[in-house]
C-alpha positions as CSV (number, residue, x, y, z in Angstrom):
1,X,53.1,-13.1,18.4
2,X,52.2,-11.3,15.1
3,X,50.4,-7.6,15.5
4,X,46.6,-8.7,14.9
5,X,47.1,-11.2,18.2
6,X,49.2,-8.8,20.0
7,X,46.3,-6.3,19.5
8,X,43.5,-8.9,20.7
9,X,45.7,-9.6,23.8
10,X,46.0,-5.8,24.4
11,X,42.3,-5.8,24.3
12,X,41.9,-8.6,26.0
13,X,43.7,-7.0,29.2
14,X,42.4,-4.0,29.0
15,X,38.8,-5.7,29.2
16,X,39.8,-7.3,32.2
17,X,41.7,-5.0,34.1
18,X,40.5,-1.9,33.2
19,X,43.7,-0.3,32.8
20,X,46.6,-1.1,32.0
21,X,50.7,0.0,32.2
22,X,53.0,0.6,29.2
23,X,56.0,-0.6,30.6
24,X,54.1,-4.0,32.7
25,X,52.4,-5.3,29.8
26,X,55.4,-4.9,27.5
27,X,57.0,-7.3,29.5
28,X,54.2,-9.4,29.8
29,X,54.2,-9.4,26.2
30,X,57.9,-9.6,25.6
31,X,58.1,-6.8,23.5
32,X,59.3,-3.0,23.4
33,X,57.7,-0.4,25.1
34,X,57.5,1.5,22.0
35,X,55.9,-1.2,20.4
36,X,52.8,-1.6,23.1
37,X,52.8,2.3,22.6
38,X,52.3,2.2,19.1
39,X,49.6,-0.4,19.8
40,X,47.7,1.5,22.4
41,X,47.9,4.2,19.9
42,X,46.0,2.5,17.3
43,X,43.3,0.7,19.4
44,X,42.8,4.5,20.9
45,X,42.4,6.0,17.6
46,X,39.4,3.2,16.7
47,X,37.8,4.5,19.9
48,X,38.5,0.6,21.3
49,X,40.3,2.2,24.8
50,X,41.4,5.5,26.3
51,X,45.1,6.0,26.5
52,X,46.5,7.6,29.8
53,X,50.2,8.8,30.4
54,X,51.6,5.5,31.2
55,X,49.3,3.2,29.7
56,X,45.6,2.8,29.0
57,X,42.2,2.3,30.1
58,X,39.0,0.6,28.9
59,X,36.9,2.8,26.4
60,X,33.5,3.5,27.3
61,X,32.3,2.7,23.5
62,X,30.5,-0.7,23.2
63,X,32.7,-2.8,20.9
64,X,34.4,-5.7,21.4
65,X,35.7,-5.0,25.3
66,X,32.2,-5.7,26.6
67,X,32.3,-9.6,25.2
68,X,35.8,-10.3,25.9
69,X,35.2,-9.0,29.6
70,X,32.7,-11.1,30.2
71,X,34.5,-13.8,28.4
72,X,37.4,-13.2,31.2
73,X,34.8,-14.0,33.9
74,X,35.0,-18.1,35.1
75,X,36.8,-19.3,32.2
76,X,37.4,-22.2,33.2
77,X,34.3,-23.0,33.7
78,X,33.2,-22.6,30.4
79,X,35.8,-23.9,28.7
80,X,34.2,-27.6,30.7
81,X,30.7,-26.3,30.1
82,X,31.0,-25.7,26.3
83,X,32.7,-29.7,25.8
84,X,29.9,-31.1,27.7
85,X,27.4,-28.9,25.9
86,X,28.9,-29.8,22.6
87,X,28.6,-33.8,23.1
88,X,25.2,-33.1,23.0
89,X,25.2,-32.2,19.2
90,X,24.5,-35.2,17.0
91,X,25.4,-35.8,13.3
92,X,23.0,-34.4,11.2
93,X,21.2,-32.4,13.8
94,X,19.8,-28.9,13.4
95,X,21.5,-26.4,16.2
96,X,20.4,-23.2,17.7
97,X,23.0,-21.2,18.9
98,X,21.9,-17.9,20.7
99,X,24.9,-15.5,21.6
100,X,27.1,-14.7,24.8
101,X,30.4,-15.9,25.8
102,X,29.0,-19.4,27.1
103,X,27.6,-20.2,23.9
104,X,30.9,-19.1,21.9
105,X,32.5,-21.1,23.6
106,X,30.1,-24.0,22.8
107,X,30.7,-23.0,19.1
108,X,34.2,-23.8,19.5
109,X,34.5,-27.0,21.0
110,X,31.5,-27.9,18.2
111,X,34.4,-27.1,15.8
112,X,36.9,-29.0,16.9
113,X,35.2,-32.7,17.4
114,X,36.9,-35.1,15.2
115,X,33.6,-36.6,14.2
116,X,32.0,-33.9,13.1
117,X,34.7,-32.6,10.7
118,X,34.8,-35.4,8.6
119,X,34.2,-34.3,5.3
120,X,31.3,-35.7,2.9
121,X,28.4,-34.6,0.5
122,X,26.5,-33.5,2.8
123,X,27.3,-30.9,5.8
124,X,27.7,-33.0,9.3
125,X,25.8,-30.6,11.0
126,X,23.5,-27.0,10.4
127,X,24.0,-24.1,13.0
128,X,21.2,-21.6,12.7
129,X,22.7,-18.2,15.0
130,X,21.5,-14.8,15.7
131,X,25.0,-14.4,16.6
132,X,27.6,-12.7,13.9
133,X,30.5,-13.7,15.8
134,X,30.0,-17.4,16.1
135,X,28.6,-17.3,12.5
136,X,32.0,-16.0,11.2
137,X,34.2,-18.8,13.0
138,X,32.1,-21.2,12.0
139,X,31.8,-20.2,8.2
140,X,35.3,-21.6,7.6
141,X,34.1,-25.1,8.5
142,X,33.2,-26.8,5.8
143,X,31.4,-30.0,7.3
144,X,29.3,-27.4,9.3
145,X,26.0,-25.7,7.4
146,X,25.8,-22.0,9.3
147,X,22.2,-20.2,8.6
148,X,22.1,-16.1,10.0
149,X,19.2,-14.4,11.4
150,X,18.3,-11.2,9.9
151,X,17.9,-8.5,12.8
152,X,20.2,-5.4,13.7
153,X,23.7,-6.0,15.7
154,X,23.6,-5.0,19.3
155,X,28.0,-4.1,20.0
156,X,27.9,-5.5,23.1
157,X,26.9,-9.0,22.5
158,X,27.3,-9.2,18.3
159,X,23.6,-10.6,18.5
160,X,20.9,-10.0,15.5
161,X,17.5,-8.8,17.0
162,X,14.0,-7.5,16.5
163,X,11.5,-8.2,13.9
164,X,13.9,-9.1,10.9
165,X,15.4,-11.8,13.4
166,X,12.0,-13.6,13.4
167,X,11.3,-14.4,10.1
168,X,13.8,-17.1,9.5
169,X,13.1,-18.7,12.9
170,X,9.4,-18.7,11.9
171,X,10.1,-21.3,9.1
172,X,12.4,-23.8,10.5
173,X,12.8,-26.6,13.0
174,X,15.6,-26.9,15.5
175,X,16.2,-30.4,16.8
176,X,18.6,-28.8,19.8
177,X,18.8,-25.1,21.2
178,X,22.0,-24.4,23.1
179,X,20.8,-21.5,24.8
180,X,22.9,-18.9,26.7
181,X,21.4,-17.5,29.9
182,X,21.9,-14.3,31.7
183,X,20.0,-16.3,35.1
184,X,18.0,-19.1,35.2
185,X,16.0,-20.0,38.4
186,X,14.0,-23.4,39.2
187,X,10.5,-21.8,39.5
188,X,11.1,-18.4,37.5
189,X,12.4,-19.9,34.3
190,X,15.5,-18.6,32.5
191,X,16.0,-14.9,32.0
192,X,18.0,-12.2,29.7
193,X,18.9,-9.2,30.5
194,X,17.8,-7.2,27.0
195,X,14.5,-7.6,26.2
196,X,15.8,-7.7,22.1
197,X,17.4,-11.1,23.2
198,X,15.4,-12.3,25.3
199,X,12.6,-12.5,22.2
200,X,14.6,-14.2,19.7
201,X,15.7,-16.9,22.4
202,X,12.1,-17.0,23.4
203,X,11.2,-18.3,19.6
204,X,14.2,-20.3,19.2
205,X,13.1,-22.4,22.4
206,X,9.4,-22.5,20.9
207,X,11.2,-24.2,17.8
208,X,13.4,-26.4,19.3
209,X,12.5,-29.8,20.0
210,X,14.9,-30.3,22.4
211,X,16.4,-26.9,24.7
212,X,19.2,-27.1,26.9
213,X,20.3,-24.0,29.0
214,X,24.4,-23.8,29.1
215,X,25.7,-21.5,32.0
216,X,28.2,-21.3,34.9
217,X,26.9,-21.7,38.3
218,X,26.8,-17.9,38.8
219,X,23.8,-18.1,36.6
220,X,21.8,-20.5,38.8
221,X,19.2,-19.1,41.2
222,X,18.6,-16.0,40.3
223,X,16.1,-13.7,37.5
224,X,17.3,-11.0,34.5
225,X,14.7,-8.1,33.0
226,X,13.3,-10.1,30.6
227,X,12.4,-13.7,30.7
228,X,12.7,-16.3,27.7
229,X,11.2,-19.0,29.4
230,X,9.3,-21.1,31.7
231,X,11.1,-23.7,32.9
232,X,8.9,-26.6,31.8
233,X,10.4,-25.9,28.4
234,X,13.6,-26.7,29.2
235,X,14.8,-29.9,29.0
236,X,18.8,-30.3,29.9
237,X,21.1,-28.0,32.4
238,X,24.6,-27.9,31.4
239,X,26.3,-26.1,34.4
240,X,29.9,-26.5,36.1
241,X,31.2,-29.0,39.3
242,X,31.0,-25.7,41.6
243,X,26.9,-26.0,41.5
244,X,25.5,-26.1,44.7
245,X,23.3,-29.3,45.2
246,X,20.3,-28.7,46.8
247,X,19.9,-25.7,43.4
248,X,20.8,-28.7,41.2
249,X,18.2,-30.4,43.4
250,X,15.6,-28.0,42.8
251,X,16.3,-28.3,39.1
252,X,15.9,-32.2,38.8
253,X,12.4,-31.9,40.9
254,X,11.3,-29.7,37.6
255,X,12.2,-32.5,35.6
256,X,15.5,-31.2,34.0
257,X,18.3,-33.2,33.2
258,X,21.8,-31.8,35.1
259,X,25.0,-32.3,33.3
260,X,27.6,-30.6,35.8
261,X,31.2,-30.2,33.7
């Protein structure tokens, strides 16, 4: 493990355990003491976590610990959600890609299919994201066309929003939305919970031709601050096994196609 992962795992922990020990997570790691301590030392002076005698703890400053907590949360899950989500991507198609952990995770396994990395004249597939982190893994693929939002950054989720993030979406078509949720519910509609999100997803679904809401089943049932959408304008549910049925139930009587990974 060279220093940039070691780093990222040291994050990574901390985001998921709030604090951590010197001495545990060198052996964890299999490394020195003195080298996690040096580490810690670093990532403190970039305001990325607090150190403590002993160890550290999770900063308070929104940077990258917020995502990769959440990213911590029902992994598995997503990891299923994101393939099924990405078989949904055609050759050729034109993708919305909101942000959040789900979606990221979509990105990725949109990376990695075979058929889509086959190189020709032409770019297998256009991503259009408000998202600056799924727009910098995917800007090393070259069969994959990525198109950026304007907007300002919000730390916590790496998303572009307010009125510079509209005037792109204004003048293009999506065929498919992959939209990440922060709670979608059968009568309600799906939900965020910053309003600065919720409005750029809100004009990528009125874009889209075809919208499909990717989230675990923690996200089913429920309502957020600010709502993207009714749910007549949703068209697919990509969820996991763990879904209770008679939710899943409710969704199909809306008309919405269930795809439970």
């Amino acid at each position: 493990m060279d220093r940039h992962e070691r780093l990222n795992a040291l994050l990574e922990m901390v985001g998921q355990r709030d604090r951590i020990d010197v001495d545990d997570t060198a052996a964890e790691l299999d490394v020195s003491p003195a080298t996690v301590r040096r580490d810690l030392h670093h990532l403190a002076e970039r305001r990325l976590l607090t150190r403590t005698r002993g160890g550290a703890v999770a900063s308070n400053v929104a940077y990258d610990l917020p995502l990769r907590h959440k990213a911590a949360r029902h992994a598995d899950q997503k990891q299923r959600i994101a393939t099924a989500a990405a078989n949904l991507v055609d050759r050729g198609m034109v993708v919305g890609l909101n942000g959040g952990t789900t979606i990221t995770e979509v990105s990725r396994a949109i990376a990695i299919r075979q058929d889509l990395a086959e190189r020709s004249d032409s770019p297998a597939l256009t991503i259009v994201t408000n998202a600056l982190n799924i727009a910098n893994e995917l800007a090393v693929r070259p069969s994959i066309k990525i198109v950026v939002t304007g907007g300002v950054a919000r730390q916590q989720s790496f998303e572009l929003t307010g009125p510079l993030a509209t005037r792109i979406l204004e003048e293009i078509t999506l065929d498919l939305v992959l939209l990440g949720v922060d709670a979608i519910d059968p009568v309600r509609g799906a939900y965020a919970h910053h309003e600065g999100e919720a409005s750029i997803n809100r004009l990528m679904v009125s874009r889209a031709r075809h919208v499909a809401v990717v989230g675990d089943s923690s996200k089913l049932g429920g309502y957020a601050f600010a709502r993207i959408c009714a749910i007549d304008e949703v068209h697919t549910l990509v969820t996991d096994s763990q879904a209770e049925q008679p939710m899943l139930a409710a969704f199909e009587s809306e008309g919405l196609r269930i795809i439970a990974a």
